[in-house]
N, C-alpha and C positions, 0 to 999 in steps of 0.2 A: 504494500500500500504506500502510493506518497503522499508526502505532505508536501503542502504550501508555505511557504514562509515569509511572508511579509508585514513590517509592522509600520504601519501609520499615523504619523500622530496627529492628533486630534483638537484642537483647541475647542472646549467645551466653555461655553457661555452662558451660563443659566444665573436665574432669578426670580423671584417668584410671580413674575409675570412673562417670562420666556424659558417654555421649554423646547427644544430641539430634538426632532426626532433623525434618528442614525436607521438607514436601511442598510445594512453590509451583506455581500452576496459573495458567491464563492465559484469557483470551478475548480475541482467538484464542489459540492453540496458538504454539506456535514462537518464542515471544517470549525476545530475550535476556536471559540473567540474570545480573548482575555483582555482584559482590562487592567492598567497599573498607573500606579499618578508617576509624574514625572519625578526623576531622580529615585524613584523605591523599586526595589527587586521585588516586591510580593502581588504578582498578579492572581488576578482575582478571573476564574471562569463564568463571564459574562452569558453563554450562550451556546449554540453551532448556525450556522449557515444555512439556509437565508435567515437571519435576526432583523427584526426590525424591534429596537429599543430607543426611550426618552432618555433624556442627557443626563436628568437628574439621578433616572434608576442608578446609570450607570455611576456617576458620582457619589451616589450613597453607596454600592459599592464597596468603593476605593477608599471612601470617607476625604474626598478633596474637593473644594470646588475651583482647582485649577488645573493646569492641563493634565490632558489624561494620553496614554499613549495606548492605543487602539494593537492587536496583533494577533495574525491569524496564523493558528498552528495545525 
């Protein structure tokens, strides 16, 4: 089986008047999708592929509400 390996980072902007929502897709399908705030090694298993998640989920998460680095394994 392969994987994919790409990580993107994300700058996430939320408020409690904007939330963003993130559609991430994959080829293949099923790919896992992690979530980590910038600078920390402790990613967190947001989902798999196709995800479509709010910013905030994702932030609460991480527990940051600054940048977050997006990567799919």
């Amino acid at each position: 089986m392969k994987c994919i390996f790409l990580t993107l980072t994300v700058l996430l902007i939320t408020s409690c008047s904007q939330v963003s929502l993130l559609n991430i897709k994959s080829n293949p399908n099923e790919t896992n999708v992690y979530a980590r705030a910038l600078g920390s090694k402790d990613r967190k298993l947001i989902g798999r592929t196709p995800l479509e998640i709010e910013s905030d989920a994702i932030s609460n998460k991480v527990n940051t509400k600054g940048i977050i680095i997006i990567e799919l394994e």
